[in-house]
C-alpha positions in Angstrom: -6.8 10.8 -14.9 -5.6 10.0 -11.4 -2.8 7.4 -10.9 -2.9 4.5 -8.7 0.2 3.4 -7.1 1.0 0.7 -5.4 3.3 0.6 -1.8 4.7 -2.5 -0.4 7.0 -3.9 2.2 8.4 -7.1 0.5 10.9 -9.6 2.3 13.8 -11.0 -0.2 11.5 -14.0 -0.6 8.1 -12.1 -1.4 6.4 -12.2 2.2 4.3 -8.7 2.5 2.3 -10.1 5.5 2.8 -8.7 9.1 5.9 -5.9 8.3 5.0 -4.2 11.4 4.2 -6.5 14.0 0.4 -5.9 14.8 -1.0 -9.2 13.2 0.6 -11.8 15.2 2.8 -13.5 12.4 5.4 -15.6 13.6 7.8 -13.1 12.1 5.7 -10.2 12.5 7.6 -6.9 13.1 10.3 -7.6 10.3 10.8 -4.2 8.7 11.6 -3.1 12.1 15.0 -2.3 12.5 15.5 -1.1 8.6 13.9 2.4 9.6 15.8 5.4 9.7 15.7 9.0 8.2 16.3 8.6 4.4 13.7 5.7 4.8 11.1 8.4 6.1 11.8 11.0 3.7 10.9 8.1 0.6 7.5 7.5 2.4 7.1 10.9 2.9 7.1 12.3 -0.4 5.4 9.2 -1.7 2.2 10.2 1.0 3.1 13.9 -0.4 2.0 12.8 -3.9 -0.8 11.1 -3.1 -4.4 12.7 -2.2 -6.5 9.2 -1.4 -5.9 5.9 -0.1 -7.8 2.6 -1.9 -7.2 -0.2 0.8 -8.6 -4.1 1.2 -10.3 -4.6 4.7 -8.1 -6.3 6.5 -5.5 -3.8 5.9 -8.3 -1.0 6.0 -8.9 -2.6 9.9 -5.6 -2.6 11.2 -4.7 0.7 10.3 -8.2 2.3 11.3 -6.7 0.9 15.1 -3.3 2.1 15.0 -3.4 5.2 12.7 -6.1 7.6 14.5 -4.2 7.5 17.8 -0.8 9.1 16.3 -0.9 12.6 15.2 1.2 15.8 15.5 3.4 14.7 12.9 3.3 15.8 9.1 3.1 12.1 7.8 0.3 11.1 10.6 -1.3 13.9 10.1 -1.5 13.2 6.6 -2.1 9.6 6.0 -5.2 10.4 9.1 -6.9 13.0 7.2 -6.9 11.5 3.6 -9.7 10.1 1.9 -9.7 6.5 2.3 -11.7 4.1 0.3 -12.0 0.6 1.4 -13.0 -2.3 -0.7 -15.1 -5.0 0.8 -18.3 -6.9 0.7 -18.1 -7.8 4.5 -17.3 -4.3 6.1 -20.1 -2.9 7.5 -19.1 0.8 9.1 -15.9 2.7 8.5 -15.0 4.5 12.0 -11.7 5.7 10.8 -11.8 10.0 9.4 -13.2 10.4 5.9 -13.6 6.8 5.1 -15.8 5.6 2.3 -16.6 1.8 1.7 -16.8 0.5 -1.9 -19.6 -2.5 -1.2 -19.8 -3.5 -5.0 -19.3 -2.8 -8.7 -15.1 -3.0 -7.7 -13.8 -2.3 -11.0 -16.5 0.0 -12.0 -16.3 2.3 -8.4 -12.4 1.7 -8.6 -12.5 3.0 -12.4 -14.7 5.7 -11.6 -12.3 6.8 -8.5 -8.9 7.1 -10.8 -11.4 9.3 -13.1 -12.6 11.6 -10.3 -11.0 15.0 -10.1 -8.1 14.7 -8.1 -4.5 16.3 -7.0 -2.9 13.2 -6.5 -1.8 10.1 -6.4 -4.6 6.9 -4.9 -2.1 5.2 -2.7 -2.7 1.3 -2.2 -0.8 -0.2 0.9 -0.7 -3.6 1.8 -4.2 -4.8 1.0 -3.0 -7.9 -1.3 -6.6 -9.2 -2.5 -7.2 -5.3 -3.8 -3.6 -5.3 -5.6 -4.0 -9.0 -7.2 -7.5 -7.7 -8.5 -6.4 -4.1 -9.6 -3.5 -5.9 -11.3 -5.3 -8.0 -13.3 -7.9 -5.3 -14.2 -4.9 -3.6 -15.8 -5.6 -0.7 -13.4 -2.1 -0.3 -11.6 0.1 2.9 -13.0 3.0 2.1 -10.6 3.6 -0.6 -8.2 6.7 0.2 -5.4 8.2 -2.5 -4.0 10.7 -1.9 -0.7 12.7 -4.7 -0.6 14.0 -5.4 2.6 17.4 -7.5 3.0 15.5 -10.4 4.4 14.2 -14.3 3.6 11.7 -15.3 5.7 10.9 -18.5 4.3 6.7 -18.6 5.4 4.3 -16.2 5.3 1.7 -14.5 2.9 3.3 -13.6 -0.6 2.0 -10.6 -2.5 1.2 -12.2 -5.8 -1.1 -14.3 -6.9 -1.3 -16.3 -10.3 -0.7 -13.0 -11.9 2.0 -12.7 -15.1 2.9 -9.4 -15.7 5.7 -7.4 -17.2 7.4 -4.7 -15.5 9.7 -1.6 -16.6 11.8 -0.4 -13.9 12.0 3.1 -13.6 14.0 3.3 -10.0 15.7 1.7 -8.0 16.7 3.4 -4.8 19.2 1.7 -2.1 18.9 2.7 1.1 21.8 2.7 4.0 20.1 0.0 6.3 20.0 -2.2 2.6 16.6 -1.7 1.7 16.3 -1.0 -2.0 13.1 1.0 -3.2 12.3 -0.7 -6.5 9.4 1.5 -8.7 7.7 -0.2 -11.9 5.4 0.7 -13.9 3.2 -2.2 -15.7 4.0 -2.6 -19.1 0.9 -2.9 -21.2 
């Protein structure tokens, strides 16, 4: 059985919304500066890992507009040509390369994904209505967290009336004072 894992950018205070500028948050663009080498090689061997992306709409949208344009790059070239599954009742065509939409039966066709045969890894970015319900469902194998150093004091938080415990397994400090925290749900 396939893992899923989930991939966020988190600000000190739990904002995920808007890390890279494109939605128009008034902080919007806030992981910016925190990029460098040792940064990409973490994201890069994360992608590595993973065969399929599972991704909410809204995410699902903004990366189907900034994603197929980039290429010529290992990671682009990856993250483009990946199986992506998107989750939503309102979608109504998925434009971006090998995208399939998951209308209804979530649990069931999310279930039935982590089942399939598979090399690796179902990567979930961003996407925060698809992370509260795969949390709840119990369905999470490993949620990442990079914690960037941070407060931001408004914005969209990741989660939602959920109460779960954690095991840490990593935590990975980064130069620019990010710190790559990996858990795995304890159930």
């Amino acid at each position: 059985m396939r893992r899923i894992v989930i991939t966020e950018f988190m600000s000190l205070d739990g904002v995920f919304e808007d890390p890279g500028g494109s939605e128009g948050f008034k902080y919007g663009g806030w992981t910016m500066q925190y990029g460098n080498d040792e940064f990409m090689k973490f994201k890069m061997e994360e992608l590595e890992a993973a065969d399929t992306q599972l991704l909410g709409r809204v995410t699902y949208e903004g990366f189907a507009e900034a994603w197929p344009e980039r290429s010529g790059d290992p990671f682009s070239d990856k993250f483009n040509s990946m199986p992506k599954y998107v989750v939503s009742k309102t979608l109504k065509k998925a434009m971006w390369n090998n995208s399939h939409i998951i209308k209804k039966d979530f649990a069931k066709e999310i279930a039935r994904l982590k089942e399939k045969e598979g090399e690796g890894d179902i990567l979930v970015n961003g996407s925060g209505q698809v992370v509260n319900f795969l949390l709840e469902l119990g369905l999470v194998d490993e949620l990442r967290l990079l914690v960037y150093p941070v407060v931001l004091g408004t914005g969209k938080r990741l989660f939602k009336n959920n109460h779960i415990k954690l095991k840490l397994i990593e935590a990975t400090p980064f130069k620019t004072g990010v710190v790559a925290f990996r858990y795995e749900p304890i159930k």
